[in-house]
KEKE-3310 file (N, C-alpha, C; in steps of 0.2 Angstrom, whole numbers, plus 5000, padded with zeros to 4 digits):
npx = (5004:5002:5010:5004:4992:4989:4986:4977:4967:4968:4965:4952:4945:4945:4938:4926:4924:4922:4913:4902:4902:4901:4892:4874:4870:4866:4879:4889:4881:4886:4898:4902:4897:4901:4913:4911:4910:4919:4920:4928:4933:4943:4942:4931:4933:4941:4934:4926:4934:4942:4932:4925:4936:4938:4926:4928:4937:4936:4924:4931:4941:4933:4922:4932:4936:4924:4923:4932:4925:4912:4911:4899:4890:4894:4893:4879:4880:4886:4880:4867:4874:4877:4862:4859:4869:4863:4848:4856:4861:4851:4843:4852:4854:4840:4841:4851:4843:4833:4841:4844:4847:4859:4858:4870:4869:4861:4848:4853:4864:4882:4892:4896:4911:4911:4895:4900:4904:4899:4886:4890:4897:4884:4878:4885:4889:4874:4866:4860:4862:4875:4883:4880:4885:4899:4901:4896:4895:4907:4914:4910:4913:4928:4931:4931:4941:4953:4963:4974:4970:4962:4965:4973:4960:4955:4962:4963:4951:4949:4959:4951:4943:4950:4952:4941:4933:4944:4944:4932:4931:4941:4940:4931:4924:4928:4920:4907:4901:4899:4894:4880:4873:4861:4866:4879:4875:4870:4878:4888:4879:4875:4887:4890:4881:4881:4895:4889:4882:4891:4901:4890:4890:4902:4904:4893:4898:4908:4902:4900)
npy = (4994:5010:5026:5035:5032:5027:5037:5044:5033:5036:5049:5048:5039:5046:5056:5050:5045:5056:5062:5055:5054:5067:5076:5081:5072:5061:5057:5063:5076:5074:5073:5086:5092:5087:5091:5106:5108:5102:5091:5075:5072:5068:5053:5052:5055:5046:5034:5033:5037:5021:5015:5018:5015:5002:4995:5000:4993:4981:4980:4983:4972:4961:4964:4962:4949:4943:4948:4939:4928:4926:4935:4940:4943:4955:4965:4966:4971:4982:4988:4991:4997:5009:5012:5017:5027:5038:5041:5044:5055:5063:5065:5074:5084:5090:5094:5102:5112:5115:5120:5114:5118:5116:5110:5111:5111:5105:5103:5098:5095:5092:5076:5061:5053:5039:5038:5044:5039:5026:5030:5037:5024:5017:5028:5024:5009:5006:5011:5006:5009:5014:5002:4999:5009:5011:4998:4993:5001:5011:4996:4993:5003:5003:4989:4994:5000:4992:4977:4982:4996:4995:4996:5008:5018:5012:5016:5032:5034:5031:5039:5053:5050:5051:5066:5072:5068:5070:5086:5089:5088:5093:5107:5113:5124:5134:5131:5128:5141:5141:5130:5132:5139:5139:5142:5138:5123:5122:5123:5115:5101:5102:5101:5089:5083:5084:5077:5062:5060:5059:5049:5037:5037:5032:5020:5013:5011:5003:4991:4987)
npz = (5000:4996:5002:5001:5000:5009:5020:5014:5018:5033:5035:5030:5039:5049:5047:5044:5058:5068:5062:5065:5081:5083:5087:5091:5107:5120:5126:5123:5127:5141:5143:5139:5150:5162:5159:5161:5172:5179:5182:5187:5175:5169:5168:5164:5149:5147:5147:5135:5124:5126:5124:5114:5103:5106:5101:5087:5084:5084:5076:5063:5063:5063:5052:5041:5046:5038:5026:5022:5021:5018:5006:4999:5008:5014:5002:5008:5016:5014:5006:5014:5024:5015:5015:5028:5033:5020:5028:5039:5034:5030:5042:5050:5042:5042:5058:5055:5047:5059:5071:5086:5104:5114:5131:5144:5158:5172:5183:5195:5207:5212:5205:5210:5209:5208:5202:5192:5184:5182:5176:5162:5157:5156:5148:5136:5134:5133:5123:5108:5095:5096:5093:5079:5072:5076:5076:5064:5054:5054:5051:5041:5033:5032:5027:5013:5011:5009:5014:5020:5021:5030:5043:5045:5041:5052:5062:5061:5063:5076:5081:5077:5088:5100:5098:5096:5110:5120:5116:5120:5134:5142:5135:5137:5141:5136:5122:5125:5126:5110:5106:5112:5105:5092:5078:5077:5077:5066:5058:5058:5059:5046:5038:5042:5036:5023:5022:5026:5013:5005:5010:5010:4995:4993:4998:4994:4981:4983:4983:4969)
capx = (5000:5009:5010:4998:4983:4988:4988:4968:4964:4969:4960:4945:4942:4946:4931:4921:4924:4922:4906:4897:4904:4901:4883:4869:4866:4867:4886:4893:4882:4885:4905:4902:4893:4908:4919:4911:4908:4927:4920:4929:4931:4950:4939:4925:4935:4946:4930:4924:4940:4942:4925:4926:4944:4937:4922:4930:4944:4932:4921:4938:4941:4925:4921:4937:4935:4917:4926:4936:4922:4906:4909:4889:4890:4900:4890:4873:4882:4889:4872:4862:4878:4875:4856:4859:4872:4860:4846:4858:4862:4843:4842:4861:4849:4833:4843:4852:4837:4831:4845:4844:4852:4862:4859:4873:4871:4857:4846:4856:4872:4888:4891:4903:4916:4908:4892:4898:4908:4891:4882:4894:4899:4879:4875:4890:4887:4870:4864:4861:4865:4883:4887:4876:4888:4905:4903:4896:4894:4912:4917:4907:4917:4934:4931:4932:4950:4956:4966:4979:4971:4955:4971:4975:4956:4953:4969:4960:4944:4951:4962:4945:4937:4952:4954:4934:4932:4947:4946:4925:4931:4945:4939:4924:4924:4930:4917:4901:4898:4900:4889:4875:4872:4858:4869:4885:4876:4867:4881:4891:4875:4875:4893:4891:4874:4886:4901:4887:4882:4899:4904:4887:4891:4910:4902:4889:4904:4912:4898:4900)
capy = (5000:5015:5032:5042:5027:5027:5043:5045:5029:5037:5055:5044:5035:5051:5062:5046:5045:5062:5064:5049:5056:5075:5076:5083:5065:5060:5055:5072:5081:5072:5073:5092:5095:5088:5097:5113:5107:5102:5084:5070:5074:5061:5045:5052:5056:5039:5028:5036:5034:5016:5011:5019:5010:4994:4995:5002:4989:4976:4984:4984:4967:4957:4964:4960:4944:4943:4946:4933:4921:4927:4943:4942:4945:4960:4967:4966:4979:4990:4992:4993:5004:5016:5017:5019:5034:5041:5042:5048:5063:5067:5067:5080:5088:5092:5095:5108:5118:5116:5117:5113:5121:5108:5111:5104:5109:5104:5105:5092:5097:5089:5067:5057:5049:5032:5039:5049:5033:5022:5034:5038:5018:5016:5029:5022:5005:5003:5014:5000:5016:5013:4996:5001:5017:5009:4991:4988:5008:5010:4991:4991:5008:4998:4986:4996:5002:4983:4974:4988:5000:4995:4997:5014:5018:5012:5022:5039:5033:5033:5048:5056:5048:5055:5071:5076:5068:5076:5094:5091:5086:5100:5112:5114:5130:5139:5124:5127:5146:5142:5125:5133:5145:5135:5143:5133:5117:5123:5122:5107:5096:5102:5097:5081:5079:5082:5071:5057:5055:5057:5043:5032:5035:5027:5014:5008:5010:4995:4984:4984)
capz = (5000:4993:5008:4999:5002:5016:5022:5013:5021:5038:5033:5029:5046:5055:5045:5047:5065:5068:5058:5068:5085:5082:5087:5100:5110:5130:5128:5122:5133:5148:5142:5138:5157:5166:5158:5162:5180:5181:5190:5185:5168:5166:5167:5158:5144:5146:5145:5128:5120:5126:5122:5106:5103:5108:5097:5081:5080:5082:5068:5060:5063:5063:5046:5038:5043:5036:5020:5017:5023:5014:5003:4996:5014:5015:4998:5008:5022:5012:5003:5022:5028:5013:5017:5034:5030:5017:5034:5045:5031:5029:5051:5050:5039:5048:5062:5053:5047:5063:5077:5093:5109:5118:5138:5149:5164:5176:5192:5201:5209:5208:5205:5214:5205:5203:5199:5184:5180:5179:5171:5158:5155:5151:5139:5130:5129:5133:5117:5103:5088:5097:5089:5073:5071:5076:5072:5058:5049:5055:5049:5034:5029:5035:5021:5006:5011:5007:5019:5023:5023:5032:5047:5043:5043:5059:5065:5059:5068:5084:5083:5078:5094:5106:5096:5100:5117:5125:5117:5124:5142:5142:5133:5136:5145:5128:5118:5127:5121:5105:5106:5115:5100:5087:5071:5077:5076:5060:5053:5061:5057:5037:5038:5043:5030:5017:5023:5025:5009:5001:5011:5006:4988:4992:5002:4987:4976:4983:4980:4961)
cpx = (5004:5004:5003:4992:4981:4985:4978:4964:4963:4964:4951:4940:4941:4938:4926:4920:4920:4912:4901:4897:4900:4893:4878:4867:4868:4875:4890:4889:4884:4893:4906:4899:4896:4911:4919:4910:4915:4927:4922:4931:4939:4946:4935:4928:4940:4940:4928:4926:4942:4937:4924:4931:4942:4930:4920:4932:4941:4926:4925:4940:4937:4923:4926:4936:4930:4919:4930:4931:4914:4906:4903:4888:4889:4895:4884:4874:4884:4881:4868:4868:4875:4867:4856:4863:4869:4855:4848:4860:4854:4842:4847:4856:4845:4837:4849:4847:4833:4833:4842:4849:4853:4862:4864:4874:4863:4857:4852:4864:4878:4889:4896:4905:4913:4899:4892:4901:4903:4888:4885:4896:4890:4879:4879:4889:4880:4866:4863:4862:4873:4886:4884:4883:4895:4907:4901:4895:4901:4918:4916:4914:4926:4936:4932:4938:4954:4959:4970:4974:4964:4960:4971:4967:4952:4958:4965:4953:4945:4955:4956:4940:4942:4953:4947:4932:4937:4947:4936:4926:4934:4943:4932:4922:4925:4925:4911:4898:4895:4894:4882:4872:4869:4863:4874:4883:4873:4871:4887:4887:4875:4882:4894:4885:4878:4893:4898:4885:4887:4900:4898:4887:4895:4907:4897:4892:4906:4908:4897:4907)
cpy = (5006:5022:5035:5040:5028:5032:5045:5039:5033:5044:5052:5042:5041:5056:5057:5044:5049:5063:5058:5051:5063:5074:5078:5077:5065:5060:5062:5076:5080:5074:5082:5097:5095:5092:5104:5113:5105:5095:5077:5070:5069:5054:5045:5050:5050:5033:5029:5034:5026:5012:5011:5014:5004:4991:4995:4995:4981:4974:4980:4975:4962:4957:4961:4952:4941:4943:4941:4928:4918:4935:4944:4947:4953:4966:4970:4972:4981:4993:4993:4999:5010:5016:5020:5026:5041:5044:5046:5054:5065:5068:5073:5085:5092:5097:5101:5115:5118:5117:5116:5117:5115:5113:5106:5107:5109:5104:5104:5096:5090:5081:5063:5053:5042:5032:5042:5045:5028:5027:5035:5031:5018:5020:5027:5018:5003:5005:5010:5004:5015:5010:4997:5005:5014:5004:4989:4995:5007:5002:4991:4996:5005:4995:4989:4999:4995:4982:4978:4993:5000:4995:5002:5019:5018:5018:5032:5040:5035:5039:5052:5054:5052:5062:5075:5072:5072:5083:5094:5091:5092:5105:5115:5120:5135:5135:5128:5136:5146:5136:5126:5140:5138:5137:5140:5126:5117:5119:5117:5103:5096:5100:5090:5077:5076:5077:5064:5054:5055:5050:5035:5031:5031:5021:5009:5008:5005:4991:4980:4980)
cpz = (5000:5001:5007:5000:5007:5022:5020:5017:5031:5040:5031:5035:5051:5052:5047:5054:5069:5066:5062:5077:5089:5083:5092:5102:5117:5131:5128:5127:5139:5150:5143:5149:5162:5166:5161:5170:5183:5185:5185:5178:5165:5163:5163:5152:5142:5143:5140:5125:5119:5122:5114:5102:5102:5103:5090:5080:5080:5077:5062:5058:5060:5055:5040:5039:5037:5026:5018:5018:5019:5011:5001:5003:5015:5012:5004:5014:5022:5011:5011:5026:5023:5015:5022:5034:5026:5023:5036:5042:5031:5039:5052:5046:5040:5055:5060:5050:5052:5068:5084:5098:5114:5127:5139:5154:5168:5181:5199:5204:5210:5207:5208:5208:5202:5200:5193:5181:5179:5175:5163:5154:5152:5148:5135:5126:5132:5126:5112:5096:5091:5094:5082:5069:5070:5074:5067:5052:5049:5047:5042:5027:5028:5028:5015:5006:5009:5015:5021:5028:5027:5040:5050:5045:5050:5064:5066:5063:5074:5087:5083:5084:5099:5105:5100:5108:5123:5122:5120:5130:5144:5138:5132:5139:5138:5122:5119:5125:5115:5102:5107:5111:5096:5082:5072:5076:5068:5055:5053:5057:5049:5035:5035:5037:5023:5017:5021:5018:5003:5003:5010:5001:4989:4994:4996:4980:4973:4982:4975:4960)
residu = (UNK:UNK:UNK:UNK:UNK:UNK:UNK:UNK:UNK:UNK:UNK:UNK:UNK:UNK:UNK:UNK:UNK:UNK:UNK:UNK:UNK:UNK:UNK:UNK:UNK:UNK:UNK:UNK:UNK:UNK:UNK:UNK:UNK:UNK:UNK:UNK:UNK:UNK:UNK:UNK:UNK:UNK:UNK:UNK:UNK:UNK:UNK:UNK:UNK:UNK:UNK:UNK:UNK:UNK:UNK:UNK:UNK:UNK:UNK:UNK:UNK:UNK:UNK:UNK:UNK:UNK:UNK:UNK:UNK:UNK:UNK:UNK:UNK:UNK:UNK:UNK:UNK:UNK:UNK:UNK:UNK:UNK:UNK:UNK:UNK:UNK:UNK:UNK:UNK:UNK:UNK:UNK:UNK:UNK:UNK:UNK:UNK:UNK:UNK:UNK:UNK:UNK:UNK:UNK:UNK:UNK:UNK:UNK:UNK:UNK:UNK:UNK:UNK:UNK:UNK:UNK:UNK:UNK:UNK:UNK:UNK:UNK:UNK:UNK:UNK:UNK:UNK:UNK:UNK:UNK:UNK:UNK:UNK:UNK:UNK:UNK:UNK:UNK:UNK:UNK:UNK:UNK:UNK:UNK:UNK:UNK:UNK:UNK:UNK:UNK:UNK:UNK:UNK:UNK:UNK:UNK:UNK:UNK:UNK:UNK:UNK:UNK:UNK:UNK:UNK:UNK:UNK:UNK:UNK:UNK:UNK:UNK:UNK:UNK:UNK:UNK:UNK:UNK:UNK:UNK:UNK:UNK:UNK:UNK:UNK:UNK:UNK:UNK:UNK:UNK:UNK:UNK:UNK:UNK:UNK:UNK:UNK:UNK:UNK:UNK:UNK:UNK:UNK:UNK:UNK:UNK:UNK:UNK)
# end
């Protein structure tokens, strides 16, 4: 695999990371509530990155095998990834002519450590869009980089998972101004509409 595959495979994974991550949901607010509340916000932002890490590369993994074993297989989840990408740009969509204002902070007062660590462990993996997103959108997108580069890909995922988890946990105090403005995610969301269905065309590419 020549640098320059490499290097688009690794730019691929990171924008596909990135653009499935980047979102108004429980996990990021709850990531973004810490941060601005200064409570616990190392472990938070540890179990994110792990979880993510742990569920990509077995994405990564799981699919790659999937290929050598039943590609008709492989075909039938790229075609249900690209629909499901297509969806998830018409929701980025709506949600940009609509925006929302992301609250993070609430009535309650502060959480003890192992409360903000249960709470933060379930929205992560109890959410069934989490394994949807990383294991098999993720993995499905994995596959079309070949053998290498489905590698490289995953590599770019996960830097894109610890790049937006630790500047939301630290940086949330210079973040959250800017978050809590509807025209910032206006324009986030229409980002990502359009990321999404570039990457379901590449994805119903592969299946020919």
């Amino acid at each position: 695999m020549t640098p320059t595959a490499s290097i688009a495979a690794l730019l691929t994974g990171l924008g596909a990371g990135l653009s499935l991550i980047v979102a108004i949901g429980a996990q990021n607010a709850f990531v973004l509530r810490q941060g601005l509340r200064r409570e616990h916000v190392l472990p938070i932002v540890l179990i994110c990155i792990v979880s993510d890490a742990v569920l990509m590369l077995l994405g990564v993994a799981g699919i790659g095998g999937l290929t050598q074993a039943a590609p008709l297989a492989v075909d039938v989840v790229r075609w249900a990834g690209a629909g499901f990408l297509l969806v998830y740009a018409v929701f980025s969509a709506r949600r940009a002519l609509h925006p929302a204002r992301l609250e993070t902070v609430g009535p309650d007062g502060g959480m003890k450590r192992l409360a903000a660590i249960l709470t933060c462990l379930s929205i992560t993996w109890l959410n069934p869009h989490v394994y949807l997103d990383t294991v098999v959108l993720l993995g499905s997108l994995a596959s079309s980089q070949g053998a290498d580069g489905r590698w490289f890909f995953a590599a770019g995922a996960v830097t894109g998972s610890v790049l937006w988890f630790s500047g939301l946990g630290y940086g949330a105090r210079l973040l959250a101004p800017v978050f809590a403005k509807p025209a910032a995610w206006r324009v986030l969301d229409g980002a990502i509409s359009v990321f999404m269905i570039v990457l379901a065309l590449t994805l119903a590419a592969g299946a020919f």
